[in-house]
N, C-alpha and C positions, 0 to 999 in steps of 0.2 A: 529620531532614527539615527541609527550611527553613520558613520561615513563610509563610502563603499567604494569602492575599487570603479575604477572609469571603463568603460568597456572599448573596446576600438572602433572606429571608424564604420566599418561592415555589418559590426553587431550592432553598432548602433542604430545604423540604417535599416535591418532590418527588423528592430523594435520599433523603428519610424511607422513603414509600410504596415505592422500588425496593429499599431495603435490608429492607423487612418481607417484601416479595415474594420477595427471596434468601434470606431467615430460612424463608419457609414450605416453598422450596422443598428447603432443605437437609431440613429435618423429613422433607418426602415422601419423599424418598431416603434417609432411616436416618440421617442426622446429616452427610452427607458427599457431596459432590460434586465434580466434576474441575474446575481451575483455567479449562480452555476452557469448563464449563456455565456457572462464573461470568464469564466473563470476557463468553459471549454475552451473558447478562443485562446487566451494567453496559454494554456498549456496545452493544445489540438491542434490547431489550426495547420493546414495541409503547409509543411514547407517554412513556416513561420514560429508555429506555437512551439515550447519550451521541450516539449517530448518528440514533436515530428521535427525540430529543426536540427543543426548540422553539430551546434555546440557540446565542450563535454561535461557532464553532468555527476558521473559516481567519480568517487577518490579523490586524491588529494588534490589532482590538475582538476576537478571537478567542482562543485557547490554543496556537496553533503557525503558524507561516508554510511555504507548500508552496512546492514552485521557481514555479510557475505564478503564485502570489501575491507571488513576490520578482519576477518579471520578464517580459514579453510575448514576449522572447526563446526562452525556453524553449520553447512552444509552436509559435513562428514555426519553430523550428527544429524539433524533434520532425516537424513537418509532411512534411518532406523524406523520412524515411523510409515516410511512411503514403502521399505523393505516388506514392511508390516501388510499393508494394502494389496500389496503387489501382490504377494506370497496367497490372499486369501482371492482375488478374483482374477489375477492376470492382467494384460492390457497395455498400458501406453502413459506413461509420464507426462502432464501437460503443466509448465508453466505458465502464469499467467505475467506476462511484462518481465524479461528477461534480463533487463538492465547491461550489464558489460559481456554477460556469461559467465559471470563468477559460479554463481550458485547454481549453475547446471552443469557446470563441469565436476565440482566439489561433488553434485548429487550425483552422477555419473558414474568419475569414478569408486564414490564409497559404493555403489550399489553393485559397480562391478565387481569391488571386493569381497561385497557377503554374498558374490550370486543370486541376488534378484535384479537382473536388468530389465527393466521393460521393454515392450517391443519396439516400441519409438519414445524417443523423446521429444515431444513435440512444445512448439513453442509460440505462444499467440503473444505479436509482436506487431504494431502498429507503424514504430520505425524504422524509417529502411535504414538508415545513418546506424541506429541500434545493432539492428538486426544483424547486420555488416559484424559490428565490433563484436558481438555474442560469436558470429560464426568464427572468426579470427582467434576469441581465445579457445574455443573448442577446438580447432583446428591445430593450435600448439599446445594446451593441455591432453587433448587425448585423442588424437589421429584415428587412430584402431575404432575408435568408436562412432564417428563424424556421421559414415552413411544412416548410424539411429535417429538422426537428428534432422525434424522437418519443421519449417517453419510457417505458421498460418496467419492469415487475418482476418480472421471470424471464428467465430469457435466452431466445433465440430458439429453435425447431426447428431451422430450418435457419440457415449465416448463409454468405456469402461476403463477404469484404471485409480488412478490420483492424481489430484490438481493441485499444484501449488501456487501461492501468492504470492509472494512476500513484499509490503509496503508498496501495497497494490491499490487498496481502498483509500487510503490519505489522500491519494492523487485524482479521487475523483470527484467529480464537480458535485459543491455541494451548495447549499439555499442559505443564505443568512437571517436569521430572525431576529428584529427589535422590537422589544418591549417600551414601551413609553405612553405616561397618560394616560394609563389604565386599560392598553390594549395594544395584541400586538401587531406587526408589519413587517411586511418582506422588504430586505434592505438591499438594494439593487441600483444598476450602475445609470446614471447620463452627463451631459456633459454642457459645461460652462465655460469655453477657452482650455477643455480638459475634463480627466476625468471628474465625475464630482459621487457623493455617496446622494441616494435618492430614495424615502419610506414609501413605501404606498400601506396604507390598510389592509391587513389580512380580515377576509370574511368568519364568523368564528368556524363554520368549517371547516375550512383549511388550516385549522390551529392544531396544530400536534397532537395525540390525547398526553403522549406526556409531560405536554405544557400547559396544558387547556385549564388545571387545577394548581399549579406549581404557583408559590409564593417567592416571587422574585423581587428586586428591585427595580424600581423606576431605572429606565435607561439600559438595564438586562440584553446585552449583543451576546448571539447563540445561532451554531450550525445545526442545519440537520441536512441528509446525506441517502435521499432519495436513491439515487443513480447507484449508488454502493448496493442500497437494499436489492433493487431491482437486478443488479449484475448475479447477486448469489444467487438469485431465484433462478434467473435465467440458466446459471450452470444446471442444477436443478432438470432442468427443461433437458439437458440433452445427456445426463447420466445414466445411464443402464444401472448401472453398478458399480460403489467405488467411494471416495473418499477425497474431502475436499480440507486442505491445511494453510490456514492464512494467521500470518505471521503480522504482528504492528503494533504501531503505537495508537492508545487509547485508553477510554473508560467505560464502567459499566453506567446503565443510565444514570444512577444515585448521586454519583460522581459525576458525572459529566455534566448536569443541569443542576450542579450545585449555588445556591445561592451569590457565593464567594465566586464563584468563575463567572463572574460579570463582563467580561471582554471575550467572551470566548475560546478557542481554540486553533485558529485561522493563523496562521504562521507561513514565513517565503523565504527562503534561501537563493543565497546569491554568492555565491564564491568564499564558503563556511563561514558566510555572517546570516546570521540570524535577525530579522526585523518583522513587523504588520504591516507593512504598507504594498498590497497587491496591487497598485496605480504605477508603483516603479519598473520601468524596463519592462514593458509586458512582451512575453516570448522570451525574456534570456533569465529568467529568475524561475526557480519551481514556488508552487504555491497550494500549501496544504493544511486540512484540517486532521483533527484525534479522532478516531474511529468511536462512535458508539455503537458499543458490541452490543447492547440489549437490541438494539432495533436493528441489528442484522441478524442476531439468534431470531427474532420472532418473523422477521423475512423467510429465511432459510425455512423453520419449520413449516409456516404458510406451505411455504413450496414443494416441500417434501422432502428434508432434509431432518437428519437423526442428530443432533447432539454429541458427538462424544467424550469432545472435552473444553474447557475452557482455565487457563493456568498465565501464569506472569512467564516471559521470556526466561528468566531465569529458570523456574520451578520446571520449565518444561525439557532446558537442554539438561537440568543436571538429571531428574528421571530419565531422560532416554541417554544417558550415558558420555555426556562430554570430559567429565571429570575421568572418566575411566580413558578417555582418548590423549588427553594432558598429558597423565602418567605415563604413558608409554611411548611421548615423544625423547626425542634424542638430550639427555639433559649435557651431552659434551657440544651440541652445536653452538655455536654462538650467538644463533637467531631462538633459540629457545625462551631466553627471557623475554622478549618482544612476544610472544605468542602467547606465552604465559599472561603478560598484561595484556593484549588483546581481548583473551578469555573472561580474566575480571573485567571487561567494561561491558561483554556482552552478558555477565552475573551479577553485576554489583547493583543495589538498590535505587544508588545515587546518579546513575551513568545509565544502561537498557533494561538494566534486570526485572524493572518493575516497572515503569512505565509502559515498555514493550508488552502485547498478552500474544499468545497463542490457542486459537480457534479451529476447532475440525468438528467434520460434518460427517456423515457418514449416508450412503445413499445404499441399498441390498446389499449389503457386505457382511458376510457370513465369523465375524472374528472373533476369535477364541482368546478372550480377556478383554482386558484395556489397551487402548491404543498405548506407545509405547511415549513418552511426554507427558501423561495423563494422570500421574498417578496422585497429585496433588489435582486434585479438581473444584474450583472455585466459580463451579455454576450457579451456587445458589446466589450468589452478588447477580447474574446478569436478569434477575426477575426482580 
């Protein structure tokens, strides 16, 4: 692992108190709990965990940069398809996990630019710490607009409108599986003077079907991401009508339970260093896996949920128009070049363009073409 920046005093102390509270809580369970019980804890935990705590987390004072925070583009653009939605059932803008309020101000204002604003802008936010900084930069981004903006913690009963995500599912708790010995095992957390990794035997039941047949190697470490499936369903559960857009990084299943990807996908960030090790600092480090889209498409449908498209981050902003938005920035400012490279890192193949996919769902929505990002649609890979 590389060397990492030392945290202060207070931070520290409060990684102390959340790692006594995962100590007490493996005891209560018999010495052993699932990799997603911990993984809630270090990124959940009321007051402690790495999403409810005080610390900051997007941009550069933070532990990772989102596209939202690399550029205004991305949102201006994303708009185009929520434009889309809006226009076909009405309704109400809901983000899911709002992060600074970058990307609801960006969405905002473009939306106020082509006239489709939604009724509300609502925002299902777990942190108040968060929630605070989101209202803060809507408040200096777009005043005029602030009373559209409600913020919730639970999703709605009912909703009609569009739902966005973005680098929503990465962050959610997910199961670790190891193969070994000719069978495999849930790889989960207890403790020896500290954290330690613990197998138990998975029943063949409980084996994945799309690992149940998979020729892997001995020692084969692999996520899978319950909690993510069940969150799309659920939206599912309280749409009328309307259109669901999750933005992330990931693969389809072919890929993602590739032979070759023997270590998985399980990555933590900690003050823009990249490592594996989820045992470090729990509470002040984010800790996430790659999305597998196949088995969130076959959730979704389960649930009732339409397909409409599936495309790499790049294919999707330059169909809905970001290249057309480049063009028409100011080439006398002197912040232009900066924006211009911004742009290639959220296109380029090497950098989000392809790693990153873009996913929408479509619930009774009446629309007249393709969603607009769709035009490249590379569904057949997620079967």
């Amino acid at each position: 692992m590389p060397t990492l920046p030392v945290p202060d005093a207070d931070q520290l102390a409060a990684s102390q108190t959340l790692l006594a509270a995962i100590h007490a809580d493996i005891a209560l369970a018999g010495g052993w709990i699932g990799f997603d019980r911990y993984m809630r804890m270090a990124l959940y935990a009321p007051g402690l965990g790495y999403y409810s705590g005080g610390s900051r987390k997007f941009g550069a004072a933070g532990d990772f940069v989102t596209a939202p925070e690399l550029s205004p583009l991305f949102g201006r653009t994303l708009a185009r398809p929520v434009a889309q939605v809006l226009a076909a059932c009405g309704g109400d803008l809901l983000e899911v996990g709002a992060g600074t309020g970058r990307l609801a101000a960006d969405l905002l204002g473009e939306l106020d630019r082509l006239g489709q604003l939604p009724m509300r802008y609502r925002i299902l936010e777990l942190s108040g710490e968060l929630a605070a900084r989101q209202r803060e930069t809507l408040a200096a981004a777009l005043p005029e607009l602030l009373g559209r903006v409600e913020w919730l913690d639970q999703l709605p009963e009912e909703f009609v409108g569009c739902i966005v995500g973005n680098e929503v599912l990465d962050a959610m708790p997910c199961k670790l599986l190891h193969y070994k010995s000719g069978a495999w095992h849930e790889r989960g957390v207890g403790w020896d003077d500290g954290l330690i990794w613990v197998d138990k035997p998975l029943a063949d039941a409980e084996v994945p079907d799309c690992l149940r047949d998979a020729d892997l190697p001995d020692g084969y470490l692999t996520e899978i991401q319950p909690e993510a499936q069940a969150f799309v369903a659920s939206l599912a559960g309280c749409v009328r009508a309307g259109a669901l857009i999750l933005p992330d990084y990931g693969f389809a299943q072919a890929e993602y339970y590739h032979p070759q990807r023997h270590r998985g996908t399980l990555m933590c960030h900690y003050r823009h260093h990249a490592h594996d090790d989820p045992f470090y600092l729990p509470g002040l480090q984010d800790i996430t896996t790659h999305v597998d889209f196949s088995a969130i498409y076959r959730a979704a449908e389960a649930a009732g949920w339409q397909l409409e498209g599936y495309t790499s981050q790049a294919s999707c902003l330059i169909d809905a128009g970001i290249l057309e938005l480049v063009s028409a920035l100011d080439t006398g400012d002197a912040r232009h070049f900066q924006a211009v490279a911004a742009v290639q890192k959220l296109l380029q193949p090497a950098e989000m363009g392809e790693l990153f996919k873009v996913i929408a769902f479509s619930k009774s929505l009446p629309l007249t073409g393709l969603l607009a990002g769709f035009g490249r649609d590379d569904r057949s890979g997620l079967l």
